[in-house]
C-alpha positions as CSV (number, residue, x, y, z in Angstrom):
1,X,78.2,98.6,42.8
2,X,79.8,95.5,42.5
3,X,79.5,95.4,38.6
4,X,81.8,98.2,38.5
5,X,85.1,97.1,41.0
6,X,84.2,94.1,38.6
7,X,84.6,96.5,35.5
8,X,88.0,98.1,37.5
9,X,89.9,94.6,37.8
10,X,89.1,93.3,34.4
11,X,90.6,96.9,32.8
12,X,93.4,96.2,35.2
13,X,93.9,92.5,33.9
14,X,93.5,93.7,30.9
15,X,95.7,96.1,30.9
16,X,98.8,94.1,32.5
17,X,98.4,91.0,30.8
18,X,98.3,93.0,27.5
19,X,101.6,95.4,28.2
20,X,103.1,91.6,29.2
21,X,102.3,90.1,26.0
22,X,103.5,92.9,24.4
23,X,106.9,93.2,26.1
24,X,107.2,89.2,24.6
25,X,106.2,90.4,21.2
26,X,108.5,92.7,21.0
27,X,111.5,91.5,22.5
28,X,113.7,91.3,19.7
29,X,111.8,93.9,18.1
30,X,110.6,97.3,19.3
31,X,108.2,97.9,15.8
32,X,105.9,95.6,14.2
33,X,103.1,96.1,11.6
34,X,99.6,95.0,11.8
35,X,97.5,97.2,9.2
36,X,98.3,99.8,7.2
37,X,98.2,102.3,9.6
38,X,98.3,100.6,13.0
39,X,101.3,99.2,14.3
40,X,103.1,97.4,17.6
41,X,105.6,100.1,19.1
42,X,107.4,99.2,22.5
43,X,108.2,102.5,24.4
44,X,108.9,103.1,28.1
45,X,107.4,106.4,28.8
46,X,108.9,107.5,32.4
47,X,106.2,110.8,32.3
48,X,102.4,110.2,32.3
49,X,100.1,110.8,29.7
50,X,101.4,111.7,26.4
51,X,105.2,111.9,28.2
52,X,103.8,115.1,30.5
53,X,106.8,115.2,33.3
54,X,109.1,112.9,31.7
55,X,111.7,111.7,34.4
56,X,109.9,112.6,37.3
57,X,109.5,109.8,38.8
58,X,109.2,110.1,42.1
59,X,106.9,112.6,41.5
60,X,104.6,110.6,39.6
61,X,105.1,107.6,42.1
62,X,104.3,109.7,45.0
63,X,100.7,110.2,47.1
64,X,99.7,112.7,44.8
65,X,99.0,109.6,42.0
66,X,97.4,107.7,45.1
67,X,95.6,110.5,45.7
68,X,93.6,111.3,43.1
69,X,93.0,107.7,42.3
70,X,91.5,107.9,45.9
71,X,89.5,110.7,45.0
72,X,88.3,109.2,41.7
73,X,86.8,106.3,44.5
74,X,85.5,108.7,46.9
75,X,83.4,109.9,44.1
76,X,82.8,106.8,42.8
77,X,81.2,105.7,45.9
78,X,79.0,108.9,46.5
79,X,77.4,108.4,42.9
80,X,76.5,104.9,43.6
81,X,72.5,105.1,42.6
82,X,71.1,103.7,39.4
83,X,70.5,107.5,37.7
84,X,74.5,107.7,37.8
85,X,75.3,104.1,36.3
86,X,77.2,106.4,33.0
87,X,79.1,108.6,35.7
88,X,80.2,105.4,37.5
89,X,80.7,103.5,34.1
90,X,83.5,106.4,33.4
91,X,84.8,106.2,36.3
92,X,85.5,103.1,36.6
93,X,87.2,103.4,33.2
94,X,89.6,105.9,34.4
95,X,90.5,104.5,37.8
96,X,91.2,101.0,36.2
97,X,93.2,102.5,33.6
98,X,95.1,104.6,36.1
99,X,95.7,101.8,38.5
100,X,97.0,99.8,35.6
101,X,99.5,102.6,34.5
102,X,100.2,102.7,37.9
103,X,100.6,99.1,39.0
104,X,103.2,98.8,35.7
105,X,105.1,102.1,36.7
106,X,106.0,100.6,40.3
107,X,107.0,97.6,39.2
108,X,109.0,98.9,36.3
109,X,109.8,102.4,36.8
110,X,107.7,102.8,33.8
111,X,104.8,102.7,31.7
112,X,105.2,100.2,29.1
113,X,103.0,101.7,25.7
114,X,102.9,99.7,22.4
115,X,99.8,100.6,20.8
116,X,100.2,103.2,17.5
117,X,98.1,104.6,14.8
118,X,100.0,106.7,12.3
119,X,97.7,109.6,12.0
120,X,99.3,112.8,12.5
121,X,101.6,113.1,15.9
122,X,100.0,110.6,17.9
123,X,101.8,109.4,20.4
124,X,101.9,105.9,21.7
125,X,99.9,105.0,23.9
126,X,98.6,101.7,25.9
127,X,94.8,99.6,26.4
128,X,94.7,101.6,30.5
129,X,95.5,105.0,28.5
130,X,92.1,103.5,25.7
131,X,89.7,103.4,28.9
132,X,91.2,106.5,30.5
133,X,90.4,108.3,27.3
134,X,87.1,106.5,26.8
135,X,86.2,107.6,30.6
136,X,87.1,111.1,30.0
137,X,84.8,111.0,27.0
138,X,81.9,109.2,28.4
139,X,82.6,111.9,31.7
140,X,82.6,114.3,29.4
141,X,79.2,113.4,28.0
142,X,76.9,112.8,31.0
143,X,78.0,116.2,32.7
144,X,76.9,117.8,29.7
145,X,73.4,116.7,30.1
């Protein structure tokens, strides 16, 4: 069990330190280029995933947030046996990705993003919303067997 709280601070870490670095990179300018087709973008989304309830913010500070991240434990901690190690491996994606978004959105009101591919309308997006996605996938995949 320990391998994954293990898993939940280094996505954390991760996560922060990376939205900080970014925030530096980007200080004088919100765009920069890497490849062809993937770029640093600096946005403060104030909603939650792909800007769902923009400028609610108490809203998306309040218990509810706490809440489920709560839940996402609670049910962490019931599928603790070694049969489940893919369920808790997604899991523990998704609750370190959503304690980083959260963690940034306290202390800034926000969610800092700066990670864009220009493929169709993607948004942008951050490394906590990568391992939320990659959880949902992974979640996705083990309840389908």
């Amino acid at each position: 069990m320990i391998i994954y709280l293990l898993i939940i601070c280094f996505i954390i870490f991760i996560d922060l330190t990376s939205k900080k670095y970014a925030t530096e990179l980007l200080k004088d300018t919100s765009f920069k280029r890497i490849t062809k087709n993937f770029y640093f973008s600096l946005v403060y989304n104030k909603g939650a995933f792909f800007g769902f309830l923009k400028n609610k913010q108490l809203l998306l500070k309040s218990a509810i947030t706490l809440l489920i991240i709560f839940l996402i434990v609670i049910l962490t901690y019931e599928f603790h046996n070694d049969q489940d190690s893919w369920l808790l491996l997604s899991l523990s994606f998704i609750i370190g990705g959503a304690i980083g978004n959260y963690i940034d959105r306290i202390q800034n009101g926000y969610v800092t993003d700066f990670l864009y591919i220009k493929y169709r309308s993607l948004p942008v997006f951050n490394v906590a919303d990568v391992f939320i996605f990659m959880g949902a996938i992974l979640l996705l995949l083990f309840s389908t067997n």
